[in-house]
C-alpha positions as YAML, in Angstrom:
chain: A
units: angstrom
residues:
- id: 1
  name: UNK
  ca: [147.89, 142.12, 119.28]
- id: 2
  name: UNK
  ca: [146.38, 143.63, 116.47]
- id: 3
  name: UNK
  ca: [145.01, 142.50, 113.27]
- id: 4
  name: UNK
  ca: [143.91, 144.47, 109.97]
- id: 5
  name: UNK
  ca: [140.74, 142.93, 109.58]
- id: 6
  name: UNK
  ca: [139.04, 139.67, 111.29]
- id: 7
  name: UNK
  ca: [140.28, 137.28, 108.93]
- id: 8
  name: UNK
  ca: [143.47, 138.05, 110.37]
- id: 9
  name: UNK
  ca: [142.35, 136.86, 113.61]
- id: 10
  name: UNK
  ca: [142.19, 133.39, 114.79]
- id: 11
  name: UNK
  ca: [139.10, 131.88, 115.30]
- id: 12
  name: UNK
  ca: [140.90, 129.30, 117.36]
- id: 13
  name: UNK
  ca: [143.72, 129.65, 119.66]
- id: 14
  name: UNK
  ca: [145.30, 126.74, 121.61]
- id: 15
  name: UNK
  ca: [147.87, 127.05, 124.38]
- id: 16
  name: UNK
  ca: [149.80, 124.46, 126.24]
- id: 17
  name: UNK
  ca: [146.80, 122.68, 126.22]
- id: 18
  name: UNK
  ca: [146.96, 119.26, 128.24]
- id: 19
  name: UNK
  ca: [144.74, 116.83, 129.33]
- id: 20
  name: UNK
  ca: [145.32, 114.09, 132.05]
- id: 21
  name: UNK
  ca: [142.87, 111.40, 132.99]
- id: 22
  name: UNK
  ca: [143.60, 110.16, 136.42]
- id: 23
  name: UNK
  ca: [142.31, 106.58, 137.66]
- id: 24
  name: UNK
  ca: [142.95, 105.87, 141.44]
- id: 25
  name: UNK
  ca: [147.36, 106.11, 141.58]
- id: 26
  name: UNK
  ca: [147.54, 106.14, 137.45]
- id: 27
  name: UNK
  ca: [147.98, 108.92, 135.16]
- id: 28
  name: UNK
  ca: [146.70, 108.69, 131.70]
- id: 29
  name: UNK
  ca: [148.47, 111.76, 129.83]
- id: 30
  name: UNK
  ca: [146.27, 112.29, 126.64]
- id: 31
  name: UNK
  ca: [147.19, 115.43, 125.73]
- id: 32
  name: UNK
  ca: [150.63, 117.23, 126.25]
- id: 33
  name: UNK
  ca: [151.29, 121.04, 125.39]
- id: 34
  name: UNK
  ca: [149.48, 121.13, 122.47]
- id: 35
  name: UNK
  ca: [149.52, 124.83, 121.08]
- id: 36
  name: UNK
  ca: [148.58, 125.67, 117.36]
- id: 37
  name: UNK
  ca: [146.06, 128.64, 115.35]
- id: 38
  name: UNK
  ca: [143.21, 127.60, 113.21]
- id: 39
  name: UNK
  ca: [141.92, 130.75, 110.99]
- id: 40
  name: UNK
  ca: [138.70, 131.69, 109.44]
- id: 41
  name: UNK
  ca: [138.15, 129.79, 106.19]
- id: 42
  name: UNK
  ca: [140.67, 126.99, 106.96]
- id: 43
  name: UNK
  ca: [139.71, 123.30, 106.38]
- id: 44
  name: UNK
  ca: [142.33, 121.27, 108.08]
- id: 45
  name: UNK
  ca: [142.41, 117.46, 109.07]
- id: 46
  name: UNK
  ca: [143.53, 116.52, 112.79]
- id: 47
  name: UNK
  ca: [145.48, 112.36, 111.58]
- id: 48
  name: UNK
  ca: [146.89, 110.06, 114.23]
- id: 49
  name: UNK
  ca: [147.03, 106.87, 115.22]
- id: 50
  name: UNK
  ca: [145.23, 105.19, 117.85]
- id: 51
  name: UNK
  ca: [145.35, 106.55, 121.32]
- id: 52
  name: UNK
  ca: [147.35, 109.68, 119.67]
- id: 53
  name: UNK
  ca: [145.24, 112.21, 121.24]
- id: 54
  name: UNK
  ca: [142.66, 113.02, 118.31]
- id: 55
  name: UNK
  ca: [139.43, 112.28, 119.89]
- id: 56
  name: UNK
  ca: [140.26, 114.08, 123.42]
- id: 57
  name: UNK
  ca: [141.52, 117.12, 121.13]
- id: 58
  name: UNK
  ca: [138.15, 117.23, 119.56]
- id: 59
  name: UNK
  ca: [136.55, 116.96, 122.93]
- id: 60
  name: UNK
  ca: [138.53, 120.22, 124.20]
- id: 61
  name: UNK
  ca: [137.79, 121.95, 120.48]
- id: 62
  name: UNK
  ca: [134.02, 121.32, 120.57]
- id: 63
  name: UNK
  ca: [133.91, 122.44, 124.96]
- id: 64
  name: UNK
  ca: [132.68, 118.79, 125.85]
- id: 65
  name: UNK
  ca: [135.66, 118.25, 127.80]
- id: 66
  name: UNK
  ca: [137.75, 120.83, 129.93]
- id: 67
  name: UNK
  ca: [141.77, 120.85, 129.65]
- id: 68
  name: UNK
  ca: [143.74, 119.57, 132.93]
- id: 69
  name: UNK
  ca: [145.90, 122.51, 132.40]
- id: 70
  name: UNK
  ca: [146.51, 125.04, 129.14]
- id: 71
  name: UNK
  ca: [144.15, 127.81, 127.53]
- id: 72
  name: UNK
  ca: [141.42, 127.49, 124.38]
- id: 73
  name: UNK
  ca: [140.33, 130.76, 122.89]
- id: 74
  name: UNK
  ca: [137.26, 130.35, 120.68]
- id: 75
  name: UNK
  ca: [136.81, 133.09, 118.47]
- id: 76
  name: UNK
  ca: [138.28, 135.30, 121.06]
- id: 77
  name: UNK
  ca: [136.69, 134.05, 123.74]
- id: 78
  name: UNK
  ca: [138.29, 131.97, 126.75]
- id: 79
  name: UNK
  ca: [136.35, 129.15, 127.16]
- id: 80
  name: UNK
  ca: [138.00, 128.26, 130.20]
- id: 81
  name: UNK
  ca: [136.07, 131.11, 131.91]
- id: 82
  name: UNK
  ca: [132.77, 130.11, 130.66]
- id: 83
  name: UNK
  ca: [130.20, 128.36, 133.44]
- id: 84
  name: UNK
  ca: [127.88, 126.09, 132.14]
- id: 85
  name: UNK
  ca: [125.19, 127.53, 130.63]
- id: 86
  name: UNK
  ca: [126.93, 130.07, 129.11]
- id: 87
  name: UNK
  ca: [129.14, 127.76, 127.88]
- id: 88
  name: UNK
  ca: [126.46, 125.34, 126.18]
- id: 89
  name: UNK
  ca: [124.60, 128.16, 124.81]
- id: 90
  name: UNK
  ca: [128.00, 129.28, 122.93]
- id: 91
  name: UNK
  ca: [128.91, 126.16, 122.18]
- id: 92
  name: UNK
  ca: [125.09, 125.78, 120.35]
- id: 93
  name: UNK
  ca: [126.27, 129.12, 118.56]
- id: 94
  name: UNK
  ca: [129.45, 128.57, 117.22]
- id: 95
  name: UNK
  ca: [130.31, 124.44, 116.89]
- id: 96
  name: UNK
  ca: [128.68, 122.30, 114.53]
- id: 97
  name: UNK
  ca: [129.16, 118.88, 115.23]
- id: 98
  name: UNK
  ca: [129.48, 115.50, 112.83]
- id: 99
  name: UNK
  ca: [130.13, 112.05, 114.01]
- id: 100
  name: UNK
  ca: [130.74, 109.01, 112.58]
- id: 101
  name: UNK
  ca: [127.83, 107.47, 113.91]
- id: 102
  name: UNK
  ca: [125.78, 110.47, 112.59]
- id: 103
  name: UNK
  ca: [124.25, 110.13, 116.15]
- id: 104
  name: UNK
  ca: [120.52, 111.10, 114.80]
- id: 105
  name: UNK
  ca: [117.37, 110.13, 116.44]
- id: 106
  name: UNK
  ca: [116.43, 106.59, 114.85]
- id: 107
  name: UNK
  ca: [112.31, 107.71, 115.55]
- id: 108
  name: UNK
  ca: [112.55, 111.18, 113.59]
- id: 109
  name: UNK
  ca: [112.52, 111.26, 109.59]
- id: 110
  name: UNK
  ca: [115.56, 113.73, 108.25]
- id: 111
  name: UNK
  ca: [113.39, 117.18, 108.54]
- id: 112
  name: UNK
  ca: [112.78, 116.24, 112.31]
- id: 113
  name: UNK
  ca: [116.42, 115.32, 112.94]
- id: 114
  name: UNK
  ca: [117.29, 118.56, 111.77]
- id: 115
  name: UNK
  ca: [114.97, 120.70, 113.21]
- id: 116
  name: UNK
  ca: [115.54, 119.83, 116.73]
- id: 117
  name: UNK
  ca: [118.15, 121.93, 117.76]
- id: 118
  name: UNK
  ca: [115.94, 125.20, 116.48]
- id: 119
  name: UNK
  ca: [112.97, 123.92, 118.27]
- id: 120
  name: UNK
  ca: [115.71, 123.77, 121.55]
- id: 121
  name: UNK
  ca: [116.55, 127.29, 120.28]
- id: 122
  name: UNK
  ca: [112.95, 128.43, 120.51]
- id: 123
  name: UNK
  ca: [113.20, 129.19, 116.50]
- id: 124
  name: UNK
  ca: [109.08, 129.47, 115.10]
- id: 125
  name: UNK
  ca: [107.26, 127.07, 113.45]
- id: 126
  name: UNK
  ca: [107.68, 128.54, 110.07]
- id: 127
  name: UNK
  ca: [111.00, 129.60, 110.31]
- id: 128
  name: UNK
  ca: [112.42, 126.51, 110.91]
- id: 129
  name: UNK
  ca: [110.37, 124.40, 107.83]
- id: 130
  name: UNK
  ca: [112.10, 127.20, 105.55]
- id: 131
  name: UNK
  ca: [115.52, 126.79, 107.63]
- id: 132
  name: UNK
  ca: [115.22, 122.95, 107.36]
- id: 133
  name: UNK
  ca: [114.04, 122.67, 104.18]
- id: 134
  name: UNK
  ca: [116.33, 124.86, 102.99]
- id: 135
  name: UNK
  ca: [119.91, 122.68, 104.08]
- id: 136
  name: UNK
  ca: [118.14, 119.60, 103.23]
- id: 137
  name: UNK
  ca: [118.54, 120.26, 99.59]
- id: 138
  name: UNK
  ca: [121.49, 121.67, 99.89]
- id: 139
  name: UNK
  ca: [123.16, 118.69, 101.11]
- id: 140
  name: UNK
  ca: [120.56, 117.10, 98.16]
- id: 141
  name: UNK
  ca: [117.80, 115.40, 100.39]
- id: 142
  name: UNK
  ca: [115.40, 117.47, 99.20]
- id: 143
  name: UNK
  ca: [113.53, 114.03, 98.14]
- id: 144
  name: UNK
  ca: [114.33, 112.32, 101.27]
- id: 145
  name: UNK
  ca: [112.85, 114.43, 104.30]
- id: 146
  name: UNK
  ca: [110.31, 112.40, 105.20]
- id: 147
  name: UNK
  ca: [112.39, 108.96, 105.44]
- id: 148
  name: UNK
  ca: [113.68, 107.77, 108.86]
- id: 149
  name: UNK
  ca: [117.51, 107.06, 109.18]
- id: 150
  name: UNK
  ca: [116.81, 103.04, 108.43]
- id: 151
  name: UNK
  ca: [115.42, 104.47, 105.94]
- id: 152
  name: UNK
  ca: [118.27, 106.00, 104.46]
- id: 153
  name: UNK
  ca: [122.04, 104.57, 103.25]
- id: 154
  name: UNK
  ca: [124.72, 105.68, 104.95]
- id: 155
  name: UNK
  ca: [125.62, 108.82, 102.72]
- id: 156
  name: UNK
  ca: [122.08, 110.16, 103.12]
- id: 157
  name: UNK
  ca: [122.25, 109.73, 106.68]
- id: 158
  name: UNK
  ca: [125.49, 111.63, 107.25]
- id: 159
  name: UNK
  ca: [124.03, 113.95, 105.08]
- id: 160
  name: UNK
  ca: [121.34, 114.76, 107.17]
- id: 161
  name: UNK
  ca: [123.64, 115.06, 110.44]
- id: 162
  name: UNK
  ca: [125.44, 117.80, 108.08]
- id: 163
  name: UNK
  ca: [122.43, 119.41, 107.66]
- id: 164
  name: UNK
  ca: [121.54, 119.36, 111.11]
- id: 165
  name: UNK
  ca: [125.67, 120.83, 112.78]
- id: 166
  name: UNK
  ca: [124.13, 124.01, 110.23]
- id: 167
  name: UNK
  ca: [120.97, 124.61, 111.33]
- id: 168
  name: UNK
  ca: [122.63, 127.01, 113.82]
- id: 169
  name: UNK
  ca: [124.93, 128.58, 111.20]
- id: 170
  name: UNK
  ca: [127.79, 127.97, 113.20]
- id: 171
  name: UNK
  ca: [131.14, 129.16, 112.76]
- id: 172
  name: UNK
  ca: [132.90, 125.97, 113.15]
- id: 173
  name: UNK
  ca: [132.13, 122.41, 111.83]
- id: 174
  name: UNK
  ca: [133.85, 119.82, 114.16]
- id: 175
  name: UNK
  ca: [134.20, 116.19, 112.16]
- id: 176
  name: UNK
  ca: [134.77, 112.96, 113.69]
- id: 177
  name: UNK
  ca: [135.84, 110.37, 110.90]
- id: 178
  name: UNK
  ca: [132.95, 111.51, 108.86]
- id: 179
  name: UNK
  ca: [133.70, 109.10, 106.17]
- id: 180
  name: UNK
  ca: [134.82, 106.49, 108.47]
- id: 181
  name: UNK
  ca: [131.61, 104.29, 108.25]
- id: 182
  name: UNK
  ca: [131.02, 104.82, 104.27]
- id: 183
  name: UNK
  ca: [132.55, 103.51, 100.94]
- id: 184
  name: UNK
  ca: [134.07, 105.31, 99.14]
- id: 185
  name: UNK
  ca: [131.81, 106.67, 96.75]
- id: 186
  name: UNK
  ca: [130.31, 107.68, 99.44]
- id: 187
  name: UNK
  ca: [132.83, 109.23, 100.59]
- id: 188
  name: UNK
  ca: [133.87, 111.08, 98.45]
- id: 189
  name: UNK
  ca: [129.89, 112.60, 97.96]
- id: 190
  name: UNK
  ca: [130.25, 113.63, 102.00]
- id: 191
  name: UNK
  ca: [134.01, 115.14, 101.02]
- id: 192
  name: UNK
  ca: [132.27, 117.16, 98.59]
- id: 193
  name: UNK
  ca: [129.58, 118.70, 100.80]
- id: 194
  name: UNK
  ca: [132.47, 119.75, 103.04]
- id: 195
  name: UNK
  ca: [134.74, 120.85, 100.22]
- id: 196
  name: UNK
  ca: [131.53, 122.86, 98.93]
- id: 197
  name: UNK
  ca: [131.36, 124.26, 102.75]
- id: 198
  name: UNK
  ca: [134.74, 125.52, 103.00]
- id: 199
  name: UNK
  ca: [134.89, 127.10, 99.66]
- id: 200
  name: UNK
  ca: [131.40, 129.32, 101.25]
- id: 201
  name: UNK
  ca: [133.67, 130.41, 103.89]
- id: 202
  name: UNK
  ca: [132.69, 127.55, 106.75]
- id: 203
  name: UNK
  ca: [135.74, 126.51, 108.88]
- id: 204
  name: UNK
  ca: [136.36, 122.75, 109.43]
- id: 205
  name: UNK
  ca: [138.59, 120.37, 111.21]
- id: 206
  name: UNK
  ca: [138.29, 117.15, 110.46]
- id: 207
  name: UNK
  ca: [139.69, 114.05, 112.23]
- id: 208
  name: UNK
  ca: [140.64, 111.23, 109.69]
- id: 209
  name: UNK
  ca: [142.88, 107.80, 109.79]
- id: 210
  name: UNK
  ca: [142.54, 108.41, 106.15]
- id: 211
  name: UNK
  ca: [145.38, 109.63, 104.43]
- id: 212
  name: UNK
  ca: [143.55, 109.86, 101.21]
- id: 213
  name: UNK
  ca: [140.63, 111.64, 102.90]
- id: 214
  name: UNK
  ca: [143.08, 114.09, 104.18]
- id: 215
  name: UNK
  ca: [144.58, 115.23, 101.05]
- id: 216
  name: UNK
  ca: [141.58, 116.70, 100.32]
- id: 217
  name: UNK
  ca: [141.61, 119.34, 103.08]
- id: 218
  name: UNK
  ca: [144.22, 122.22, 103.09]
- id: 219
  name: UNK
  ca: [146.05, 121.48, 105.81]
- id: 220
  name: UNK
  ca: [147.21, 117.91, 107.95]
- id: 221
  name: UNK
  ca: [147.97, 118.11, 112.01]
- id: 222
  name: UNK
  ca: [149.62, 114.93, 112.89]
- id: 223
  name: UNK
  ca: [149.27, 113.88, 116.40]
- id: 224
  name: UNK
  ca: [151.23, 111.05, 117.80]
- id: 225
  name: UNK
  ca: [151.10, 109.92, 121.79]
- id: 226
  name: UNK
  ca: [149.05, 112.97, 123.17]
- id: 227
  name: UNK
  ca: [151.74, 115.42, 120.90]
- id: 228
  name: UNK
  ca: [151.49, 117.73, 118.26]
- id: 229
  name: UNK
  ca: [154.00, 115.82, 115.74]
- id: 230
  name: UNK
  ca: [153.74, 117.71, 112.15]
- id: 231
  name: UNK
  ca: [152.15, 120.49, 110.78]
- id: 232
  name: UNK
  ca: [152.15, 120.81, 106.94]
- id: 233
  name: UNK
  ca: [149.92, 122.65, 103.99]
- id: 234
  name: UNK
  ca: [148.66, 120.65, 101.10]
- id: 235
  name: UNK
  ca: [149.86, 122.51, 98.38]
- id: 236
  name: UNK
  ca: [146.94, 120.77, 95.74]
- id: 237
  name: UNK
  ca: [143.69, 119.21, 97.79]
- id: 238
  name: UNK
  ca: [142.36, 116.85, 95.91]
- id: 239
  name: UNK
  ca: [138.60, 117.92, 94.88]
- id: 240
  name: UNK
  ca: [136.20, 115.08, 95.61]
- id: 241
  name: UNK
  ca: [133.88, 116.93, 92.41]
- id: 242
  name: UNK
  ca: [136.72, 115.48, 90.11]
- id: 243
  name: UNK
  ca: [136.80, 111.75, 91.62]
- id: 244
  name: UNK
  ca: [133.46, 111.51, 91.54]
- id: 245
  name: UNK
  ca: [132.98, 112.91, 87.99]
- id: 246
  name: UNK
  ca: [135.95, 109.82, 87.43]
- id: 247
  name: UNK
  ca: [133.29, 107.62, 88.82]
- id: 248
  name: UNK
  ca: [130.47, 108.20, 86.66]
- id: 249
  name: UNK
  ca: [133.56, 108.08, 83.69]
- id: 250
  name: UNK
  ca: [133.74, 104.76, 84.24]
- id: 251
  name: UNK
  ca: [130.35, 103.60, 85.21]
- id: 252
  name: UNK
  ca: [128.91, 104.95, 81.99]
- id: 253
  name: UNK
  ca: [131.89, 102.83, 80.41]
- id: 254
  name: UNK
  ca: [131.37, 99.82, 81.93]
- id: 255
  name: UNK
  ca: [127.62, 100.27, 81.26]
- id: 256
  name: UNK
  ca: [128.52, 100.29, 77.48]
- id: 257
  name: UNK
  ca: [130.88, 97.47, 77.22]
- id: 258
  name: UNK
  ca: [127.88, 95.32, 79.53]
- id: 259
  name: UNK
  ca: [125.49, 96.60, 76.99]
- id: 260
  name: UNK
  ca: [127.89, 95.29, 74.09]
- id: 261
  name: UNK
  ca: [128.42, 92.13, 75.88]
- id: 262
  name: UNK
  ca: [124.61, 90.95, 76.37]
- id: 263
  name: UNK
  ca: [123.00, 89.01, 74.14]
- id: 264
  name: UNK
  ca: [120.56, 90.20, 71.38]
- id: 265
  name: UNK
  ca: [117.14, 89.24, 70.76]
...
């Protein structure tokens, strides 16, 4: 096939792709013929209840699983035909990972949490403080690096694992109900970082049992007992900069009746 430039090219390509746990005589069919694009620059949200197939699709998308049967191109490549090695190294390259759990080391402050993948990737000394340094204020920690995750709320925290699935500028950022453990204030902050993301050209899928989380992205996948259920564009995302510039609306008014309110001296 060919395409007038690489934007026209998918950076992922799924095909029949199935996946079927087997325990002793029993058959546990997680995944069933899924096939669907994701393009450069997209931002789309993978929704489904339960035991709908979300998490194993993520698994396949980030190559920590393999697919029973079915084929996964990753910007162009076949990952199915990948060994090992090869296959963790461009995994390291392209996927940027975020978890719900933020899954950071509890002994490292924020600039060591981030900096261990370069120091895996042999990146020097000085390289890495400017690399690290560098996305901690952009996800604004800047103020924070030396504080350990109990340290931190749970905003900052996933903040820092943001920080750290870009340290290897990679292509893809894979999100596991990123917002799942936060309020939504929160929230909305995290939404924002991603929204900020996407709009610099990273592309993101995002799993979410949050319908309101997933209007902000550009695009839903519904998945529904292992199947690929419903497709759609979101004409308007909502922009998490305008909820959270609603927020400090009414926080400044509520600060002003309270102030009204108290008693004078």
């Amino acid at each position: 096939m060919m395409f007038k430039n690489e934007l026209d090219k998918p950076i992922i390509i799924v095909e029949e792709l199935t996946k079927i746990y087997k325990m002793d005589s029993i058959e546990l069919k997680a995944l069933l013929n899924v096939s669907f694009n994701v393009y450069p620059g997209e931002f789309v949200s993978v929704m489904g209840p339960s035991g709908s197939g979300k998490s194993t699709l993520m698994n396949l998308l980030g190559c920590l699983d393999t697919p029973t049967s079915g084929r996964y191109f990753l910007d162009q490549q076949d990952v199915s035909k990948l060994k090992d090695n090869t296959l963790a190294a461009f995994r390291n390259k392209k996927i940027g990972f975020v978890f719900q759990n933020f899954n950071l080391l509890p002994k490292l402050d924020a600039f060591q949490n981030v900096e261990l993948p370069l120091i895996y990737a042999g990146v020097s000394r000085a390289e890495r403080y400017e690399i690290v340094k560098k996305l901690l204020k952009k996800v604004g920690l800047e103020d924070r690096i030396h504080h350990r995750p109990n340290q931190l709320s749970g905003g900052q925290t996933q903040r820092v694992a943001i920080a750290r699935a870009l340290v290897n500028n990679p292509s893809i950022i894979l999100a596991d109900e990123p917002t799942g453990n936060l309020d939504t204030h929160s929230g909305e902050e995290i939404m924002q970082i991603f929204q900020t993301l996407n709009d610099e050209g990273k592309t993101i899928i995002l799993v979410t049992h949050e319908h309101d989380i997933s209007l902000h992205t550009k695009r839903i996948i519904h998945f529904r007992d292992g199947q690929l259920v419903g497709d759609e564009k979101v004409e308007n995302p909502v922009r998490a900069e305008d909820i959270l510039q609603d927020y400090a609306k009414q926080k400044e008014k509520q600060e002003l009746e309270e102030s009204h309110l108290s008693p004078r001296n």
